[in-house]
C-alpha positions in Angstrom: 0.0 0.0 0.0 2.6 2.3 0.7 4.2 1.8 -3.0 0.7 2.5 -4.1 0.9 5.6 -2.3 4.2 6.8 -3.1 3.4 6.1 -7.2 0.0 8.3 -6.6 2.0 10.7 -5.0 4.4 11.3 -8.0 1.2 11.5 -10.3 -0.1 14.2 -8.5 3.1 15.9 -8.3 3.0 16.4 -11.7 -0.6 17.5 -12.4 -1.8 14.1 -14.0 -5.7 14.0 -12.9 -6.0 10.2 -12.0 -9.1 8.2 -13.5 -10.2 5.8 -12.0 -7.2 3.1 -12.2 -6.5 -0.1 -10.2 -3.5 -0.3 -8.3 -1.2 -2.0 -10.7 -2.3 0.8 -13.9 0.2 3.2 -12.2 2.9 1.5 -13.5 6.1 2.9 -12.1 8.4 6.4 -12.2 12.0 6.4 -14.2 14.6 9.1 -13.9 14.7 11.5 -11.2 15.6 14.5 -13.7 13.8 18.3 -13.5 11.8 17.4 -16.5 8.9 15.5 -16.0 6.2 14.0 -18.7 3.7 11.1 -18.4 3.4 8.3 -20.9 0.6 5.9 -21.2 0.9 2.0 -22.6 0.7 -0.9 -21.8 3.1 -3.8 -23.0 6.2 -2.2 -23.9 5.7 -1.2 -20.2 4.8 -4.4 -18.2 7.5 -6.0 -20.5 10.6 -3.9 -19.6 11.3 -2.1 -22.2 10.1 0.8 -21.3 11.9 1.1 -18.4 15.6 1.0 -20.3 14.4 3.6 -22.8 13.0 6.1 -19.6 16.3 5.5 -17.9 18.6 6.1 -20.7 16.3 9.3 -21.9 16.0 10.2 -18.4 20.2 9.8 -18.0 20.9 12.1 -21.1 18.2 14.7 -20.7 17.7 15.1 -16.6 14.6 13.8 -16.9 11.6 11.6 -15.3 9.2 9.5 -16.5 6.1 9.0 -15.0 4.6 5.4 -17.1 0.7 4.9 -16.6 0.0 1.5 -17.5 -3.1 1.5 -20.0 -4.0 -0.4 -22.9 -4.1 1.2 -26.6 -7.5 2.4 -26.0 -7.0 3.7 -22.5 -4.1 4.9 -23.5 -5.8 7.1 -26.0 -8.3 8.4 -24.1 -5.8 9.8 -21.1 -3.9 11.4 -24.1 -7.8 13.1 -25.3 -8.2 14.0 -21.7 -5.0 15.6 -21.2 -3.9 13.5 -18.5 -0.6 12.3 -20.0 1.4 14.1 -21.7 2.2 11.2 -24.9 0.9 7.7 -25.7 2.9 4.7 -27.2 0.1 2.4 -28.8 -0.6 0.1 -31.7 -4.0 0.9 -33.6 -2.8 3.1 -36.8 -6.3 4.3 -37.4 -6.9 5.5 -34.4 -3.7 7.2 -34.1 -4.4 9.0 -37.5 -7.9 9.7 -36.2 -6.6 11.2 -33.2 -4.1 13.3 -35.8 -7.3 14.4 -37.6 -9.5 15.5 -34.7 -6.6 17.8 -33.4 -5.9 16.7 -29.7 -3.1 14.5 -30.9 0.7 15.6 -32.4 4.0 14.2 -33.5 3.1 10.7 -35.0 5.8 8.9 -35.1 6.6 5.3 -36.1 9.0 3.3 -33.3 8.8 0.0 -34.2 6.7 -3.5 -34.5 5.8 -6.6 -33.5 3.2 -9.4 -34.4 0.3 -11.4 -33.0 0.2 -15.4 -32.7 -2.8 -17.2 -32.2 -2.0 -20.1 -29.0 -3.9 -22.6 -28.0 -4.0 -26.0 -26.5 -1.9 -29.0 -27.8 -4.9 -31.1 -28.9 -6.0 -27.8 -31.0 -9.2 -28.7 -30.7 -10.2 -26.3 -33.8 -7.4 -27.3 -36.2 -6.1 -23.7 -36.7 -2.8 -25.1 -37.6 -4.2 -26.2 -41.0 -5.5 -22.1 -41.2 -4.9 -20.5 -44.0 -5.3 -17.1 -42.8 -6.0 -15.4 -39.1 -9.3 -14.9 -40.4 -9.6 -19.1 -41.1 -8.1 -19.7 -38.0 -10.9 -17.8 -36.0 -13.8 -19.0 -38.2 -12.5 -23.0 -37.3 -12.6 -21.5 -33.6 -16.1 -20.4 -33.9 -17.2 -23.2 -36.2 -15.7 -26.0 -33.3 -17.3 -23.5 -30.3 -13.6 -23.6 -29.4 -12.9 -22.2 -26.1 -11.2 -18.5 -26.7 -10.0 -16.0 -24.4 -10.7 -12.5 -25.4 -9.4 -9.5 -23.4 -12.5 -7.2 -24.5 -10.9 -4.3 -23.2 -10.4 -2.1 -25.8 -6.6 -2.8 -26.3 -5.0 -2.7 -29.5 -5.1 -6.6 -29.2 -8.7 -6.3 -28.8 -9.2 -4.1 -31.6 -6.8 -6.3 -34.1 -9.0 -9.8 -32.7 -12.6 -7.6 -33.4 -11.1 -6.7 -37.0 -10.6 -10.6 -37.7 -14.2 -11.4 -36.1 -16.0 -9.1 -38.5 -13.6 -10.3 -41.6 -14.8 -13.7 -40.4 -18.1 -13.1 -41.0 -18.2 -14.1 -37.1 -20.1 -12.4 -34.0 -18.4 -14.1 -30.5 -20.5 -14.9 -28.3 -21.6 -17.5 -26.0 -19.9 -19.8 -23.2 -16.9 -20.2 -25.4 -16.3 -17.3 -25.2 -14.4 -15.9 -22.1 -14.1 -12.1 -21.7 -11.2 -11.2 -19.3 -11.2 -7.5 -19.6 -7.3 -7.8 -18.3 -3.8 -7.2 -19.9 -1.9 -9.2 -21.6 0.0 -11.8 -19.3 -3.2 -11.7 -17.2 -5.5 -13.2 -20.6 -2.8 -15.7 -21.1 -2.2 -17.2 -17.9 -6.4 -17.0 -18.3 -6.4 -18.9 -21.4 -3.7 -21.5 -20.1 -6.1 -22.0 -17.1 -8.9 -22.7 -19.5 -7.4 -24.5 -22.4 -8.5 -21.9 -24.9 -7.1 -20.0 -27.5 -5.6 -16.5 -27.0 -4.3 -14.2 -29.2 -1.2 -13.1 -27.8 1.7 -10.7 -28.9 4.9 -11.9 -30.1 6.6 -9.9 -27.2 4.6 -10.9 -25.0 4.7 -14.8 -25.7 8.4 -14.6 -26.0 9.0 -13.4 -22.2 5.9 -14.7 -20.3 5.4 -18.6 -22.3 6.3 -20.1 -19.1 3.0 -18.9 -17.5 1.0 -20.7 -20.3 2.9 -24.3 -20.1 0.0 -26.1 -21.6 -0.5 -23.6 -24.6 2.1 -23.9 -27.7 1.6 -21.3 -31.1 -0.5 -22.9 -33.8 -0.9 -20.3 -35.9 1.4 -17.4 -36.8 2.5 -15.2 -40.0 -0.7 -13.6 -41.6 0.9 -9.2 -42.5 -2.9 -8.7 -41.0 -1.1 -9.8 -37.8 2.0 -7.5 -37.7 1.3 -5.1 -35.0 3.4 -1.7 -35.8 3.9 1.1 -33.1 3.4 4.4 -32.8 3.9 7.4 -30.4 2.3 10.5 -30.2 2.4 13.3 -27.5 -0.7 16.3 -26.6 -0.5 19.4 -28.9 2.2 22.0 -28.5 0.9 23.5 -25.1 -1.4 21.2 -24.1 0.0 19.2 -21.2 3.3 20.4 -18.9 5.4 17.7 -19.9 4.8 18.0 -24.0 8.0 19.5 -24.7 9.6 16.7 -22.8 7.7 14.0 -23.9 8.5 15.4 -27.9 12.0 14.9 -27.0 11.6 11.4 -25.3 10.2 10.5 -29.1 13.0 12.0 -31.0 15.4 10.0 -28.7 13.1 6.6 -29.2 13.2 7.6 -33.0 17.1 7.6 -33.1 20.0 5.2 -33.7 20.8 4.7 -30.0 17.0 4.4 -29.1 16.6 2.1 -32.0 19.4 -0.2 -30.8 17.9 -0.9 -27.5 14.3 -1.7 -29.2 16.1 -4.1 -31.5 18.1 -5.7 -29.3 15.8 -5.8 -26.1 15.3 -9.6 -24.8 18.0 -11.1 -27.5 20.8 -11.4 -24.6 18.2 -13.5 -22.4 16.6 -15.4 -24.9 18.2 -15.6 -28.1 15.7 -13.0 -30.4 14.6 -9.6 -29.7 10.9 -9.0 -28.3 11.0 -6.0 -30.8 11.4 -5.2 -34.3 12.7 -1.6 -35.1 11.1 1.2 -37.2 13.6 0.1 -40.2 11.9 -3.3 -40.7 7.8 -2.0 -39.4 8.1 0.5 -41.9 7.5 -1.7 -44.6 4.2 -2.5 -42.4 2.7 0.9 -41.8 -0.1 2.7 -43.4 
């Protein structure tokens, strides 16, 4: 509690009005610089990297960090509110939507990663034999497959409604488990249950060992690469703008770039993280 308190504390510190989070969405402080701005996302976060890009920023620009930990959607909406100062998030069209409606600046493209579709062993729905995310999720539906949904809004979320409705599918039903919960959360969830997830490459690569009895059945649909983006308030619009403008501009260069690329290889043997170089080729 008294962690809780101290994290709430630095929030406050620093202007950000608070919704209404649960205790582990105020992810965590880096840096102990004069120049303070508020980020909002949610894997590159619970995943580490986030942390070794605040640090070094923070190291070379006497800075500090303040991460609150919120999906894409979330995320989003505490950038509309003007309650963090940028957002790192992975749903291009809203992004450009926010760029359109004026209460978002500075797009800029960091880096990628994709989505596999796990699931039990037995695969129960034969998604290995898919010939496409959207095959794999109509054999789900058509075997009334158990599958864990995060139905949160998310950028995951988002991505797995897109496949639905190209599926020609509606989910619903007792097969169909709602967690509204992050990432590692819906996995260990869908490990419990035996279902299939769709989980992030970064994700999977760090946190497998919490989902023993799941293995990846399907993987390499382009509808599944999952490409970054960060964007800060307009010029003005939060106290920590300028900062967080800079933060980007640091994430966007060569040295920034080398730690996206090569976070996770040294512990297990491939990076969690592609860099903007190879997710260009992705965006639109």
């Amino acid at each position: 509690m008294r962690r809780l308190l101290l994290k709430l504390t630095a929030l406050s510190a620093i202007g950000i009005a608070l919704p209404a989070l649960a205790a582990d969405e105020t992810g965590a402080t880096y840096g102990s610089g004069k120049s303070r701005f508020s980020l909002a996302t949610g894997s590159p976060g619970e995943l580490g990297l986030l942390k070794l890009l605040g640090e070094e920023f923070a190291r070379r620009a006497d800075a500090q960090m303040v991460w609150v930990k919120a999906g894409t959607g979330a995320s989003l909406k505490l950038l509309q509110d003007q309650k963090v100062d940028m957002a790192m998030v992975h749903a291009p069209a809203q992004v450009d939507k926010a760029l359109k409606d004026g209460w978002a600046a500075g797009k800029t493209l960091i880096g990628s990663n994709e989505f596999y579709i796990v699931g039990p062993k037995s695969d129960p729905a034969g998604i290995a034999q898919a010939t496409s995310a959207t095959d794999a999720y109509q054999r789900v539906a058509k075997a009334g497959a158990r599958f864990v949904s995060r139905g949160d809004n998310s950028g995951t979320h988002q991505k797995e409604m897109q496949i639905w409705q190209k599926a020609g599918v509606q989910p619903s039903g007792a097969w169909y488990i709602v967690t509204k919960d992050f990432m590692t959360a819906s996995l260990k969830r869908a490990n419990a249950e035996g279902a299939y997830f769709m989980s992030d490459s970064s994700t999977w690569i760090m946190e497998k060992n919490v989902a023993p009895d799941l293995v990846i059945l399907y993987r390499g649909d382009k509808f599944l690469v999952n490409t970054y983006h960060a964007l800060t308030s307009p010029p003005g619009a939060t106290p920590g703008q300028d900062t967080a403008q800079k933060f980007i501009s640091f994430v966007a260069s060569p040295d920034g770039q080398r730690i996206i690329a090569g976070y996770g290889r040294d512990r297990f043997g491939e990076g969690l993280y592609n860099d903007e170089a190879y997710a260009r080729q992705y965006d639109k």
